[in-house]
C-alpha positions as CSV (number, residue, x, y, z in Angstrom):
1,X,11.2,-7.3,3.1
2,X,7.7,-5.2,2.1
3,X,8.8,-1.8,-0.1
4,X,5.7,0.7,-1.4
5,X,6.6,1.8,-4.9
6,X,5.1,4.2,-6.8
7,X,5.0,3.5,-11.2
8,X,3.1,5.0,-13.4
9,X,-0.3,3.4,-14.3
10,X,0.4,2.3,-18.3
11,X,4.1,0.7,-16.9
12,X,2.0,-1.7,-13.9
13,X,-0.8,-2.3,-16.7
14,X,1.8,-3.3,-19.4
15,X,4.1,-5.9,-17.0
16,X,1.0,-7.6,-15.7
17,X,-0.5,-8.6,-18.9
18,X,-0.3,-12.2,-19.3
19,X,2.0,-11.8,-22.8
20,X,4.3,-9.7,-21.0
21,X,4.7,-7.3,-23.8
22,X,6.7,-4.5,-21.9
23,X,9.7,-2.5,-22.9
24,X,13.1,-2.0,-21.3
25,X,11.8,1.1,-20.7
26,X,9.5,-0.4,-18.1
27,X,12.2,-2.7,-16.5
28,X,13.9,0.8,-15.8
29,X,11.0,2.5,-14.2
30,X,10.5,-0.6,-11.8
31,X,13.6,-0.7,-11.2
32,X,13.7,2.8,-10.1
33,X,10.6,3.1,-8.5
34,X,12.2,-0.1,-5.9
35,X,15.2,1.9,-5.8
36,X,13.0,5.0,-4.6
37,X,10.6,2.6,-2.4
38,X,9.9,3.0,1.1
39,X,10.8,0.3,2.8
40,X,8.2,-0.9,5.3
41,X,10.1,-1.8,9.1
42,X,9.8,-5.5,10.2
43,X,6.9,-6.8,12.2
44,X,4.4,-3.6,11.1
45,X,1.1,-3.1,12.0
46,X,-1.8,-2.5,9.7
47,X,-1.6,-0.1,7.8
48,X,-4.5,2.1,7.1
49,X,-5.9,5.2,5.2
50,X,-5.7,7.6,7.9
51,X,-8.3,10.0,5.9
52,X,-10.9,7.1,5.8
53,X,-9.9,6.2,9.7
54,X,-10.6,10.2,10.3
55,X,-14.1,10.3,8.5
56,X,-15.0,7.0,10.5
57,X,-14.2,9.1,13.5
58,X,-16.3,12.3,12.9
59,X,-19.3,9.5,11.9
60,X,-19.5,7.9,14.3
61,X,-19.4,10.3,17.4
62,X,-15.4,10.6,18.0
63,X,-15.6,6.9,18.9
64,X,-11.7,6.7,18.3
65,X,-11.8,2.5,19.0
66,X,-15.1,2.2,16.6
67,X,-13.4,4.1,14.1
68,X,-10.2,1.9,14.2
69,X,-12.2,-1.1,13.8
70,X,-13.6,0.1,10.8
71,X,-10.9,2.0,8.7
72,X,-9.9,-0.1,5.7
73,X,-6.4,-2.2,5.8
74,X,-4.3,-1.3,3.2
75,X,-1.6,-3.5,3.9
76,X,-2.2,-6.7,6.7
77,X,-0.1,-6.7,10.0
78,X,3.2,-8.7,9.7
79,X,4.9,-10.6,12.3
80,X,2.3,-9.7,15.1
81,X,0.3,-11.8,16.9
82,X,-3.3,-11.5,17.8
């Protein structure tokens, strides 16, 4: 299972330190922010950043294919084959 959260800045920094110094406080934020996630369906495709994917497509001359090959992945494909 793949679910976007969404946690403050100063929580992710603190629980990826290598000490691990981070407070209760924190556990509860991550554990609401999984709570609040979105949960991503099985077998996706790529995700992308559709503004980036629409800027590509004004660039280069409403080439909607050109502009899908360039758009940046946000997240790989899962489950689907090539």
């Amino acid at each position: 299972m793949q679910i976007v959260i969404d946690i403050p800045e100063d929580t992710h920094e603190r629980i990826t330190r290598p000490d691990r110094l981070f407070t209760d406080n924190d556990i509860n934020k991550v554990c609401w922010a999984v709570y609040n996630g979105t949960v991503l369906p099985e077998d996706h495709g790529r995700l992308i950043d559709a503004d980036k994917l629409w800027d590509a497509y004004h660039e280069l001359d409403y080439d909607f294919y050109e502009a899908l090959d360039v758009a940046p992945t946000i997240l790989e494909a899962t489950g689907v084959e090539e």
